[in-house]
N, CA, C and O atoms as a Maestro MAE file, in Angstrom:
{
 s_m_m2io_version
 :::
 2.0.0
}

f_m_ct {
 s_m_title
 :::
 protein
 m_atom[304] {
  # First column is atom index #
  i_m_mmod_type
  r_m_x_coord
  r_m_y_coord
  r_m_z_coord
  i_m_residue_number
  s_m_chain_name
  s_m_pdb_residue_name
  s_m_pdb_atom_name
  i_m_atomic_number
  :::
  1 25 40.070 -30.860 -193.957 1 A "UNK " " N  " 7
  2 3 38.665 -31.149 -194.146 1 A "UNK " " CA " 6
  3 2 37.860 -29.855 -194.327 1 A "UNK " " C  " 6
  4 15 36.869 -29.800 -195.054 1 A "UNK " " O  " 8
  5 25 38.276 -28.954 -193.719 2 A "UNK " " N  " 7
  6 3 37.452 -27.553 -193.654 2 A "UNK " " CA " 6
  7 2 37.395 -27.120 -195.019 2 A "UNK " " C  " 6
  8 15 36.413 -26.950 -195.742 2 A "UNK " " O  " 8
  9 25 39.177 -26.901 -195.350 3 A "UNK " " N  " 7
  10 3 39.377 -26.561 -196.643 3 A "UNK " " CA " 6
  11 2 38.026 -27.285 -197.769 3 A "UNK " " C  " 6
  12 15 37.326 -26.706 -198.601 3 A "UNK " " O  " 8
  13 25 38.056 -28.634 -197.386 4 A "UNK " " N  " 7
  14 3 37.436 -29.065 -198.402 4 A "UNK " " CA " 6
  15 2 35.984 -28.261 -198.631 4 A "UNK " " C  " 6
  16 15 35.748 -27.439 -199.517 4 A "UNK " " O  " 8
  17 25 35.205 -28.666 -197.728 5 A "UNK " " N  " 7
  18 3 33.711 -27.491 -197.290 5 A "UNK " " CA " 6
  19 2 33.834 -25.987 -197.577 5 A "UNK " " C  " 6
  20 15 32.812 -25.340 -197.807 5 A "UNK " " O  " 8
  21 25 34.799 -25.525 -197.575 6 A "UNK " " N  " 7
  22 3 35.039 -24.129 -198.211 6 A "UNK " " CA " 6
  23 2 35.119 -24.060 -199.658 6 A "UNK " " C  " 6
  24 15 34.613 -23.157 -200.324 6 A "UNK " " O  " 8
  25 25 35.772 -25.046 -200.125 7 A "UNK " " N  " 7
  26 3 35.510 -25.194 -201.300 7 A "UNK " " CA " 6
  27 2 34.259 -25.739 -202.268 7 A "UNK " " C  " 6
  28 15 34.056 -25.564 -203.470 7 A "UNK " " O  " 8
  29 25 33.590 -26.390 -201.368 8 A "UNK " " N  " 7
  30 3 32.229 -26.879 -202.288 8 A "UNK " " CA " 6
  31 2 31.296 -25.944 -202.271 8 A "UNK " " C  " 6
  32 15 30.433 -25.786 -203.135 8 A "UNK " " O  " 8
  33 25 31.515 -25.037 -200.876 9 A "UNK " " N  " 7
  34 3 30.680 -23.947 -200.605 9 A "UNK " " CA " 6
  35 2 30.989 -22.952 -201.753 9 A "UNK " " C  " 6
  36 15 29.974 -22.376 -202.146 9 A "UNK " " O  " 8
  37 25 31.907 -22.671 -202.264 10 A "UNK " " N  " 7
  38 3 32.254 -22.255 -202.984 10 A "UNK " " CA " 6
  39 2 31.804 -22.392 -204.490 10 A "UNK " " C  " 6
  40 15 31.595 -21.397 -205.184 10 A "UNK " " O  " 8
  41 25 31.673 -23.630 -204.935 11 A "UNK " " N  " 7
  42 3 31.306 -24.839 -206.026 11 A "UNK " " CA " 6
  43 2 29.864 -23.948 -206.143 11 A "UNK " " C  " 6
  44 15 29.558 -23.154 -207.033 11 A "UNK " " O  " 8
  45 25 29.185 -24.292 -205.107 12 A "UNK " " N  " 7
  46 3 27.612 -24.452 -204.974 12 A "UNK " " CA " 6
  47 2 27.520 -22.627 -204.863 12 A "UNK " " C  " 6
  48 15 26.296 -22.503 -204.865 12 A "UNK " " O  " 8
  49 25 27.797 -21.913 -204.817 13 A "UNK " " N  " 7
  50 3 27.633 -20.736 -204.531 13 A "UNK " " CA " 6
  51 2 27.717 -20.025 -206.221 13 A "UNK " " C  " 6
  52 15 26.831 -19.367 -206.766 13 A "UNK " " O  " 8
  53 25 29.159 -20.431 -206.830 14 A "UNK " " N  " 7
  54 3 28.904 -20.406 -208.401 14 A "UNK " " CA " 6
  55 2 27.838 -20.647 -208.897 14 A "UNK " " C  " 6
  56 15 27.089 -19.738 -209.255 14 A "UNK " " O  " 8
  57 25 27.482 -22.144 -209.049 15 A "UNK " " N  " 7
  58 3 26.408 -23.189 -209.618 15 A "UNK " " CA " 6
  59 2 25.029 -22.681 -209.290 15 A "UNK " " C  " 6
  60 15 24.120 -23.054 -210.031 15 A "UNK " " O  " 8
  61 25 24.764 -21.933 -208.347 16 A "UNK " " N  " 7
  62 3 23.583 -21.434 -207.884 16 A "UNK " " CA " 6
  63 2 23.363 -20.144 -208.414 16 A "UNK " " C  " 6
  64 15 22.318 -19.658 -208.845 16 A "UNK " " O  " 8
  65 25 24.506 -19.653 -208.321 17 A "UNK " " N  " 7
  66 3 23.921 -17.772 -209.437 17 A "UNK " " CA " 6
  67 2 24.062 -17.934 -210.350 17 A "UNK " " C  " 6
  68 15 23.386 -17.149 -211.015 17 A "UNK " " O  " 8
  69 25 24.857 -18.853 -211.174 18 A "UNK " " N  " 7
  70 3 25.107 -18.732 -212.534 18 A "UNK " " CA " 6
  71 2 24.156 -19.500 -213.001 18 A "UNK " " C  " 6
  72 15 23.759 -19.151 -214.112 18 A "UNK " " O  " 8
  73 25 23.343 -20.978 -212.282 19 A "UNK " " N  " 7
  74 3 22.191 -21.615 -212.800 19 A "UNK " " CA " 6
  75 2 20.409 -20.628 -212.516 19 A "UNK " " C  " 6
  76 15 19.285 -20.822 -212.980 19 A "UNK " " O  " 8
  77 25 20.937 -19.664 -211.612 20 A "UNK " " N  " 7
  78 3 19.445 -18.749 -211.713 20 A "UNK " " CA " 6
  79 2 19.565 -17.992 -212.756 20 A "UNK " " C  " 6
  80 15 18.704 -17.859 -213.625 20 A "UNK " " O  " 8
  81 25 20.902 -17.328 -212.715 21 A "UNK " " N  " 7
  82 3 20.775 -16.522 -213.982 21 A "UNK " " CA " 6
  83 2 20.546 -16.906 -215.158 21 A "UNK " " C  " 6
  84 15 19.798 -16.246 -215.880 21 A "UNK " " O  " 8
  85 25 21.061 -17.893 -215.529 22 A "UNK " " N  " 7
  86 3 20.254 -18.654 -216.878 22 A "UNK " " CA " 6
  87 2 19.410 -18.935 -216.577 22 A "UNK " " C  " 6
  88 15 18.870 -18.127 -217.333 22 A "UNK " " O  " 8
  89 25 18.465 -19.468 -216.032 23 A "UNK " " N  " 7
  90 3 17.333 -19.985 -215.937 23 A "UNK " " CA " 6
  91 2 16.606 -18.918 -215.814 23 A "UNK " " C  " 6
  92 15 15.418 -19.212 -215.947 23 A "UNK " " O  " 8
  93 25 16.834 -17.425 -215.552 24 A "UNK " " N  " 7
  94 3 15.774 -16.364 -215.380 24 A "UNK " " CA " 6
  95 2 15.637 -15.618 -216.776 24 A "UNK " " C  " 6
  96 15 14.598 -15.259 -217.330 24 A "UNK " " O  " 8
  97 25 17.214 -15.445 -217.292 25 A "UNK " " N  " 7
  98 3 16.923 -15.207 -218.361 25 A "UNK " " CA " 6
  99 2 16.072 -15.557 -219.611 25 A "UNK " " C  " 6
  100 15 15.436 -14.871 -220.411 25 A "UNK " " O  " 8
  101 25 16.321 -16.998 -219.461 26 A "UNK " " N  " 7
  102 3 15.770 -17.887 -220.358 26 A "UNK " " CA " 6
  103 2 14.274 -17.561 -220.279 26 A "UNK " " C  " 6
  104 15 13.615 -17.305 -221.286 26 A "UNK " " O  " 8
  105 25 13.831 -17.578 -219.200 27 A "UNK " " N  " 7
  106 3 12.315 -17.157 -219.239 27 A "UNK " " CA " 6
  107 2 12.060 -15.968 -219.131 27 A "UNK " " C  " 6
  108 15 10.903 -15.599 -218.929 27 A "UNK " " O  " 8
  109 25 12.972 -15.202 -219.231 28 A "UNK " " N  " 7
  110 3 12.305 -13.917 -219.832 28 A "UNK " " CA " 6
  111 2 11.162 -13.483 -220.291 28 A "UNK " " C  " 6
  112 15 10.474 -12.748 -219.583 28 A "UNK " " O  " 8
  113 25 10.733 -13.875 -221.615 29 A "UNK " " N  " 7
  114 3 10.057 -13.894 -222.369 29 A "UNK " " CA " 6
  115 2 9.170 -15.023 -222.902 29 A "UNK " " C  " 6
  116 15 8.958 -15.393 -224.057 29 A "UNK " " O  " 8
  117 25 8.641 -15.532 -221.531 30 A "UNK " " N  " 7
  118 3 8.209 -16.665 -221.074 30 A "UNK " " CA " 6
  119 2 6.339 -16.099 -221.111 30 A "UNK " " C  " 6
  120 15 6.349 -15.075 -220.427 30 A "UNK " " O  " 8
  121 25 5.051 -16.314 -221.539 31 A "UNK " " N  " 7
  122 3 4.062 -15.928 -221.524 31 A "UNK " " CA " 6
  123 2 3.600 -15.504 -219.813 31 A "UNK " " C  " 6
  124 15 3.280 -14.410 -219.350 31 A "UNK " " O  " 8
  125 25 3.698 -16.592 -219.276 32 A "UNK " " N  " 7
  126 3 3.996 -16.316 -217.401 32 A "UNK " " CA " 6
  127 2 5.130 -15.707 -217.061 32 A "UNK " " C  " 6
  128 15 6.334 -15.960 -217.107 32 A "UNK " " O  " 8
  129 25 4.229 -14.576 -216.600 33 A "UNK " " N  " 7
  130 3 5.726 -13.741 -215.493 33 A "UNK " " CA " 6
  131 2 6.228 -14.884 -214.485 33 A "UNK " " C  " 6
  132 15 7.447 -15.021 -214.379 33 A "UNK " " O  " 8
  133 25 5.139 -15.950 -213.524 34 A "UNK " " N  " 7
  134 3 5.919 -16.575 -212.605 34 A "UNK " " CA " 6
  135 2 7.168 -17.014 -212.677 34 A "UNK " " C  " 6
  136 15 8.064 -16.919 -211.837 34 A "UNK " " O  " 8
  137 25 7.178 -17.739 -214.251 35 A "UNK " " N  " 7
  138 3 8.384 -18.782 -214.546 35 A "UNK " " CA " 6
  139 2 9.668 -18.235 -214.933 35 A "UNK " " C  " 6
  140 15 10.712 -18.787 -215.283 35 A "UNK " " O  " 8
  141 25 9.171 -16.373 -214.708 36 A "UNK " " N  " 7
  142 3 10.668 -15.797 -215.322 36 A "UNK " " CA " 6
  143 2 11.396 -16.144 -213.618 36 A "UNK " " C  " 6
  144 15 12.597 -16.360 -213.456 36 A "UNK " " O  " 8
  145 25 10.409 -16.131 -212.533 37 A "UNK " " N  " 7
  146 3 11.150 -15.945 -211.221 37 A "UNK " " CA " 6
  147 2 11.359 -17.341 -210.547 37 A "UNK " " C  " 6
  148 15 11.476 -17.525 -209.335 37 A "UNK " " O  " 8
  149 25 11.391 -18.458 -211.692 38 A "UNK " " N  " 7
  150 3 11.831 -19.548 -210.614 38 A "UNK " " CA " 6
  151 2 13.139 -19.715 -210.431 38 A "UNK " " C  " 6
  152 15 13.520 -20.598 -209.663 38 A "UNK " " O  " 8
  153 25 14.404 -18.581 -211.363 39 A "UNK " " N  " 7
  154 3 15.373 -18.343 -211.035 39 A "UNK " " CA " 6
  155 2 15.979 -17.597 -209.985 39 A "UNK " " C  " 6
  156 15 17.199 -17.614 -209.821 39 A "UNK " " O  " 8
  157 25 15.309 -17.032 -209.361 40 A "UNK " " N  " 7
  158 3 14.896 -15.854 -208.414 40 A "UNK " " CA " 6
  159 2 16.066 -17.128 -207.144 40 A "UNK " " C  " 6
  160 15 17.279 -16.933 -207.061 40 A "UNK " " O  " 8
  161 25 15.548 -17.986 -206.550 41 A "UNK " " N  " 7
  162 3 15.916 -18.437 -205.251 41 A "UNK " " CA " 6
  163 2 17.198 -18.868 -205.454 41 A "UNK " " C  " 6
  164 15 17.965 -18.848 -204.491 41 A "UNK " " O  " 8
  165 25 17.700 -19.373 -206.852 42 A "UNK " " N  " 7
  166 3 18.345 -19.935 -206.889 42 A "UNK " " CA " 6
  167 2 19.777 -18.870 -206.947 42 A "UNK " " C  " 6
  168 15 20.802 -19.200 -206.351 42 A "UNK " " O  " 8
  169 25 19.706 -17.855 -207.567 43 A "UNK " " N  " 7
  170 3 20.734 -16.976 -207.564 43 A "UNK " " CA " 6
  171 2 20.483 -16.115 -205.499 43 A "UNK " " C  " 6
  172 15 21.441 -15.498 -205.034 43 A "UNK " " O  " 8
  173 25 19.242 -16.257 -204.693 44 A "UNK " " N  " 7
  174 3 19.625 -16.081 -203.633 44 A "UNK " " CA " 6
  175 2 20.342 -17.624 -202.494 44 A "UNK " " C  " 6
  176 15 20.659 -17.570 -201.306 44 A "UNK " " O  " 8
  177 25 20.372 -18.355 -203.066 45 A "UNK " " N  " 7
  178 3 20.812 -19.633 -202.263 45 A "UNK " " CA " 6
  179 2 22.125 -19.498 -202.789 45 A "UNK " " C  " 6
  180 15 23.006 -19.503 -201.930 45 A "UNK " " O  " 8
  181 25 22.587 -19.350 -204.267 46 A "UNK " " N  " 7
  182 3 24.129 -19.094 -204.400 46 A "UNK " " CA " 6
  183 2 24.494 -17.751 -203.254 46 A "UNK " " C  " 6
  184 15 25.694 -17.660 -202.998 46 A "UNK " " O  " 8
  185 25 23.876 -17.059 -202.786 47 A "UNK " " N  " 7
  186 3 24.866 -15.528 -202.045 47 A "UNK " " CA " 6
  187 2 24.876 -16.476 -200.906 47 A "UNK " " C  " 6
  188 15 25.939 -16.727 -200.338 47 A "UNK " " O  " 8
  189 25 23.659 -17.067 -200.503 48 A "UNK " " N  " 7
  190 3 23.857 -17.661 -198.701 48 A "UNK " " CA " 6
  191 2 25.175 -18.920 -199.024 48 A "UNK " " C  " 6
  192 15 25.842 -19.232 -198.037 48 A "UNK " " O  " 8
  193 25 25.461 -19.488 -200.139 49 A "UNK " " N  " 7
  194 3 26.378 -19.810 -200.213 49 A "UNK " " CA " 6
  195 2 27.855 -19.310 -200.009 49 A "UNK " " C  " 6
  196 15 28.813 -19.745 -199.369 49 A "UNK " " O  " 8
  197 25 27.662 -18.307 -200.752 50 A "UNK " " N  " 7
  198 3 29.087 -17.293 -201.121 50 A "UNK " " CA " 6
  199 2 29.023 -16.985 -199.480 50 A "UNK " " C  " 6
  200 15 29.817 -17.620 -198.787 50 A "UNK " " O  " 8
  201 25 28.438 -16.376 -199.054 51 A "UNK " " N  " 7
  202 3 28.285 -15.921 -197.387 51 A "UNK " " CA " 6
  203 2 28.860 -17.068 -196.368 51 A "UNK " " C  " 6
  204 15 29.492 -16.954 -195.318 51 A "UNK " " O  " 8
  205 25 28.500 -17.959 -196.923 52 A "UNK " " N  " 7
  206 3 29.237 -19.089 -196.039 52 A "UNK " " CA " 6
  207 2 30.512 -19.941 -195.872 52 A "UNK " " C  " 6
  208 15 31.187 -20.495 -195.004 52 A "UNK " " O  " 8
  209 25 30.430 -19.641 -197.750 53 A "UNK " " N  " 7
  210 3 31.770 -19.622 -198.057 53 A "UNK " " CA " 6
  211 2 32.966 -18.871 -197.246 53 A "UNK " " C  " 6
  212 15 34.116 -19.268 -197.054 53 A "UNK " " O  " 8
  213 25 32.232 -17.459 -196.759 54 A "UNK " " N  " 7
  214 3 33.301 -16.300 -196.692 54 A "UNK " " CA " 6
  215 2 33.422 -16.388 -195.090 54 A "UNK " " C  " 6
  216 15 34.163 -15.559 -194.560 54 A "UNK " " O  " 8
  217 25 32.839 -17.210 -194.369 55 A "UNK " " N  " 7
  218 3 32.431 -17.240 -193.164 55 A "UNK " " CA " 6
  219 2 33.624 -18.450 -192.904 55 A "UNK " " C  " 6
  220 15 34.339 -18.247 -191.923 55 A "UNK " " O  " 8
  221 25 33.901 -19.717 -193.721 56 A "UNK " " N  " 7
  222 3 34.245 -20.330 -193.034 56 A "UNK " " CA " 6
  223 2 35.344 -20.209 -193.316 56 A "UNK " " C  " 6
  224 15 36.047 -20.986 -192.671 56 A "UNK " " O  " 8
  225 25 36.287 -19.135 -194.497 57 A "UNK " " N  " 7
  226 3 37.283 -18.867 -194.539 57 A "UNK " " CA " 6
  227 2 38.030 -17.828 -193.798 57 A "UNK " " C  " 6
  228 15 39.236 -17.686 -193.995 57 A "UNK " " O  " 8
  229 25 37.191 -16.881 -192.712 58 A "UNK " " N  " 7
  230 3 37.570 -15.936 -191.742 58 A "UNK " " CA " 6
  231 2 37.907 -17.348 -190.950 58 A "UNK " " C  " 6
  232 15 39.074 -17.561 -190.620 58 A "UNK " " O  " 8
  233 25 36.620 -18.544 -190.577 59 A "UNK " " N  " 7
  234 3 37.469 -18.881 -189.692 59 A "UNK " " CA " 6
  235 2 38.702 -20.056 -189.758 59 A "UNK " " C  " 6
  236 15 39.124 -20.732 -188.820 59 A "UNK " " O  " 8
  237 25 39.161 -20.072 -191.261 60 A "UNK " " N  " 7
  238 3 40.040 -20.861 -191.399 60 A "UNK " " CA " 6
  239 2 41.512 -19.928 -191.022 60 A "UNK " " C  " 6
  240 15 42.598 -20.319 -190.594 60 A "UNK " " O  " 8
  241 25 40.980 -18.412 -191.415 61 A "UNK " " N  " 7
  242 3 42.623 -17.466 -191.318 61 A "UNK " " CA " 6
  243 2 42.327 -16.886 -189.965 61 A "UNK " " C  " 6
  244 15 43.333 -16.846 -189.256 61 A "UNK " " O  " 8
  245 25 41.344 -16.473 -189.461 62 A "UNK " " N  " 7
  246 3 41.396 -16.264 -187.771 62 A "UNK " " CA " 6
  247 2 41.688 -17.222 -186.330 62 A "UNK " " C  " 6
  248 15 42.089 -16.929 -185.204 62 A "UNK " " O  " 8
  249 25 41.305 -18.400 -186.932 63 A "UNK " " N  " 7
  250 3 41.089 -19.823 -185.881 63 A "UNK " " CA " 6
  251 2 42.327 -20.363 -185.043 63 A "UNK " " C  " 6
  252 15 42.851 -21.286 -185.667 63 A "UNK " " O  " 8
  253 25 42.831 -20.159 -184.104 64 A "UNK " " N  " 7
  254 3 43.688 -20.412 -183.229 64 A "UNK " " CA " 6
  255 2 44.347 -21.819 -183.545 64 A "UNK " " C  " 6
  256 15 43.813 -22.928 -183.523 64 A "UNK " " O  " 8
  257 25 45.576 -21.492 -183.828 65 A "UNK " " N  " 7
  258 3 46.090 -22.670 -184.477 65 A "UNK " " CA " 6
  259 2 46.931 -23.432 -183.004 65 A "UNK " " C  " 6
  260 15 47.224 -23.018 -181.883 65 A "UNK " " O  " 8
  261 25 47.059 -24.430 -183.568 66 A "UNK " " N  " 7
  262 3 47.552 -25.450 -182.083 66 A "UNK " " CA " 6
  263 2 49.301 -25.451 -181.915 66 A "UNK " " C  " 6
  264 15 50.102 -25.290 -182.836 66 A "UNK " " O  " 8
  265 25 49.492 -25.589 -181.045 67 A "UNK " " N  " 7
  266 3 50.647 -24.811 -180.828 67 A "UNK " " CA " 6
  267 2 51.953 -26.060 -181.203 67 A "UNK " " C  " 6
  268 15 52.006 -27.206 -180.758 67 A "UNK " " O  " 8
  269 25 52.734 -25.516 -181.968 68 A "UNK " " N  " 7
  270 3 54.001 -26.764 -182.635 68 A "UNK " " CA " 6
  271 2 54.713 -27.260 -181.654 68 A "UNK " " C  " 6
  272 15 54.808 -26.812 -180.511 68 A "UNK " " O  " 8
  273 25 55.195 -28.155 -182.089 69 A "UNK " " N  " 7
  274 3 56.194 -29.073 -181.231 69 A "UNK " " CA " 6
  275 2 57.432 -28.549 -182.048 69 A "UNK " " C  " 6
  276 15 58.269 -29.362 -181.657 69 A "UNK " " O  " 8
  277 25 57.972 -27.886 -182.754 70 A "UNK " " N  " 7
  278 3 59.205 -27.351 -183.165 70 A "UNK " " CA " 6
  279 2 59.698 -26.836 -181.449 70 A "UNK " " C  " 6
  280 15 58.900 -26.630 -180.535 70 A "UNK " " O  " 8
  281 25 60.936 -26.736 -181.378 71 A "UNK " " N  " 7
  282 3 60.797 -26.349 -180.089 71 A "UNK " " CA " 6
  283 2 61.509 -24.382 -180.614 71 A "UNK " " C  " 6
  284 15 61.965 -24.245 -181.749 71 A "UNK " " O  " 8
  285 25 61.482 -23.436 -179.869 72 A "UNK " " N  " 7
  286 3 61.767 -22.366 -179.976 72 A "UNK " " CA " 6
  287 2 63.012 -21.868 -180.589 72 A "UNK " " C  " 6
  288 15 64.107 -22.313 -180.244 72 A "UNK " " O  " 8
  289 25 62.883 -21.009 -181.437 73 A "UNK " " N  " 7
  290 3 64.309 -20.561 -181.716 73 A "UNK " " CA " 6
  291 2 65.576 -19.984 -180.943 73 A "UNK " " C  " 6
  292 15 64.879 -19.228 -180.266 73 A "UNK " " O  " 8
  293 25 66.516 -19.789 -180.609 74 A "UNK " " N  " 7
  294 3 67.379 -20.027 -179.458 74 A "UNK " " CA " 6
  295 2 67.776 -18.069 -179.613 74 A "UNK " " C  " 6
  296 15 68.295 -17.401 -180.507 74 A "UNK " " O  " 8
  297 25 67.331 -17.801 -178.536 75 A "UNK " " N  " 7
  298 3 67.477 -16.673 -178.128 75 A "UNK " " CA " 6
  299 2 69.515 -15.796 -178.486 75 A "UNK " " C  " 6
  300 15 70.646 -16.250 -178.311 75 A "UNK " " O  " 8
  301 25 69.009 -14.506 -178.996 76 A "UNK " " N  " 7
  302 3 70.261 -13.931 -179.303 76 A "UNK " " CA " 6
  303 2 71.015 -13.008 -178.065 76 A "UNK " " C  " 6
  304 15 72.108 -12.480 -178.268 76 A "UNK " " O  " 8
  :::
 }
 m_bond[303] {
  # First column is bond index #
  i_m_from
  i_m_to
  i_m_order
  :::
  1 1 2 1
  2 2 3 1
  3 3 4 2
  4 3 5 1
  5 5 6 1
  6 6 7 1
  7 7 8 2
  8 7 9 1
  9 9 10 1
  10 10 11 1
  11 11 12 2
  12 11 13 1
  13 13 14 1
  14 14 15 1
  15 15 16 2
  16 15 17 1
  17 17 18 1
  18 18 19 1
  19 19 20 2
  20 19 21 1
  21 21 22 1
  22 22 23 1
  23 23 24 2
  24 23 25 1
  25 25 26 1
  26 26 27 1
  27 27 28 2
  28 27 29 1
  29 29 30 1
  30 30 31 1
  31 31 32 2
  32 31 33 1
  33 33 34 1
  34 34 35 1
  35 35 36 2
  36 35 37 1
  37 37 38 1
  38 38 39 1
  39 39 40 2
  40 39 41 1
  41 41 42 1
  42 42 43 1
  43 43 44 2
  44 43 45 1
  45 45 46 1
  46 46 47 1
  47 47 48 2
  48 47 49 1
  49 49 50 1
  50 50 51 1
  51 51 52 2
  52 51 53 1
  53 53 54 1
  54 54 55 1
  55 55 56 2
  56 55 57 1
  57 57 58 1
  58 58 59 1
  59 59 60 2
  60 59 61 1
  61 61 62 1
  62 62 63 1
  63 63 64 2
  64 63 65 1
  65 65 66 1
  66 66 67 1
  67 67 68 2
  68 67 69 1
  69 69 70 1
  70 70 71 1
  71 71 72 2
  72 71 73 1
  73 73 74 1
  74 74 75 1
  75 75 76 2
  76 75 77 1
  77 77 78 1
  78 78 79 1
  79 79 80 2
  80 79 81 1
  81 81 82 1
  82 82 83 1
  83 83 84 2
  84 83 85 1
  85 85 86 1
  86 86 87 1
  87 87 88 2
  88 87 89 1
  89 89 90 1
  90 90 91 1
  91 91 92 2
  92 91 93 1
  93 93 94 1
  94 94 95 1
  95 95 96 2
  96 95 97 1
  97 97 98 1
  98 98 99 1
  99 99 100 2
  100 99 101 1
  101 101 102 1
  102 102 103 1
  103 103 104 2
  104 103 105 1
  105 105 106 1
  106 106 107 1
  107 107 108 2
  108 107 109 1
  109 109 110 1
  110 110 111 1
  111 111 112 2
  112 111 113 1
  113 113 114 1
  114 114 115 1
  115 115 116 2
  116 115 117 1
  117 117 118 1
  118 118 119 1
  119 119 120 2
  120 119 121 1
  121 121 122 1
  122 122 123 1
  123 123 124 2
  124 123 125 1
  125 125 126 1
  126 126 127 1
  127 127 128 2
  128 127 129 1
  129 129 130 1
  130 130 131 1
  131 131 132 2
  132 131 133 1
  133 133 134 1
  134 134 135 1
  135 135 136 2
  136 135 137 1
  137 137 138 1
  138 138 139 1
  139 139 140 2
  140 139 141 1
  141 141 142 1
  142 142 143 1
  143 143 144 2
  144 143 145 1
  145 145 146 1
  146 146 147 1
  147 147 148 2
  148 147 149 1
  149 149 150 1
  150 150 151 1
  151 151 152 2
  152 151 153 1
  153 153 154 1
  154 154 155 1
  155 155 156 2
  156 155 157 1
  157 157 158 1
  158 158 159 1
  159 159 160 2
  160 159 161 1
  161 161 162 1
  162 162 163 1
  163 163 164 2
  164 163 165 1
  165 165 166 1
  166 166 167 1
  167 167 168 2
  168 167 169 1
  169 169 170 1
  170 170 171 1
  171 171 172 2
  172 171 173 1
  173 173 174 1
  174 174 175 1
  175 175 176 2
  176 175 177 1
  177 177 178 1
  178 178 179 1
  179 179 180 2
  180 179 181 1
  181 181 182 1
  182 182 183 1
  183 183 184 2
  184 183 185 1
  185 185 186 1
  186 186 187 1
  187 187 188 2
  188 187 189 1
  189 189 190 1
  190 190 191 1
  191 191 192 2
  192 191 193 1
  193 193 194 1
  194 194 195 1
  195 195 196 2
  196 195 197 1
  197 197 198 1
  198 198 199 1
  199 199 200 2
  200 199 201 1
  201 201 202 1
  202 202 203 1
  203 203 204 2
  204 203 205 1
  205 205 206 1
  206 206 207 1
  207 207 208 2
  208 207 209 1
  209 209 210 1
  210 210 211 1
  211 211 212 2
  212 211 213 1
  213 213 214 1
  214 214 215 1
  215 215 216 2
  216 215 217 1
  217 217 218 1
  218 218 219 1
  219 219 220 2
  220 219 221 1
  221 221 222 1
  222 222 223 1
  223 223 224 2
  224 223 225 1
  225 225 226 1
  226 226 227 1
  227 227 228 2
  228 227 229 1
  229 229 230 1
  230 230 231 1
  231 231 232 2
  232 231 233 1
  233 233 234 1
  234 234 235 1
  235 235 236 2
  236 235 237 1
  237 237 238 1
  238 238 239 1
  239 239 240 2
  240 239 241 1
  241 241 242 1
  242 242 243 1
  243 243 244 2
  244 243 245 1
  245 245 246 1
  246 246 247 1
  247 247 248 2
  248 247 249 1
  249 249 250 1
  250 250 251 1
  251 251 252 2
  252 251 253 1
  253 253 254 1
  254 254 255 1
  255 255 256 2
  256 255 257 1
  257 257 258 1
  258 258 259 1
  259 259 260 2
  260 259 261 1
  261 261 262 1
  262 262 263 1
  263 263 264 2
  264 263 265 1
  265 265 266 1
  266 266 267 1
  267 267 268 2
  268 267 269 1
  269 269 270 1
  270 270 271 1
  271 271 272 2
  272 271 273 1
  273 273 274 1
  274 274 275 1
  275 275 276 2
  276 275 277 1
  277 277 278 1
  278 278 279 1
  279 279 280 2
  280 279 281 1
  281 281 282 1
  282 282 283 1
  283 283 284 2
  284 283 285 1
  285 285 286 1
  286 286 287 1
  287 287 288 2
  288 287 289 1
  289 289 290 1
  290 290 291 1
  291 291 292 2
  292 291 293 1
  293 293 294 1
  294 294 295 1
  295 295 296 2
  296 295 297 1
  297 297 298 1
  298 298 299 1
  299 299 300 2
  300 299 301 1
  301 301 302 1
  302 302 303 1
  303 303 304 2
  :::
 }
}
């Protein structure tokens, strides 16, 4: 399940810089300066993405895994 949320975080972290960046570009050369920056949040909501992304994959490879029922390998 985690995996999955790491991955959309992921999804949405793309979709968010790559949809500001077009969208800022595009207005570039827009008569209003405002409307060049309504791309502005959207390429910062993709990093808090990417950031969270990267957050929940430390704790997918750090996270104390539960201990197997294999039983031990037999001592030499």
């Amino acid at each position: 399940m985690i995996t999955k949320i790491y991955w959309a975080t992921r999804i949405l972290g793309y979709l968010g810089c790559l949809g500001g960046v077009f969208l800022h570009l595009h207005h570039m050369q827009a008569a209003d300066p405002r409307v060049a920056n309504y791309g502005i949040p959207l390429i910062g909501a993709g990093f808090i993405f990417f950031f969270a992304s990267y957050a929940i994959r430390a704790w997918i490879r750090l996270a104390p895994r539960p201990p197997s029922d294999d039983p031990p390998p037999p001592a030499e």
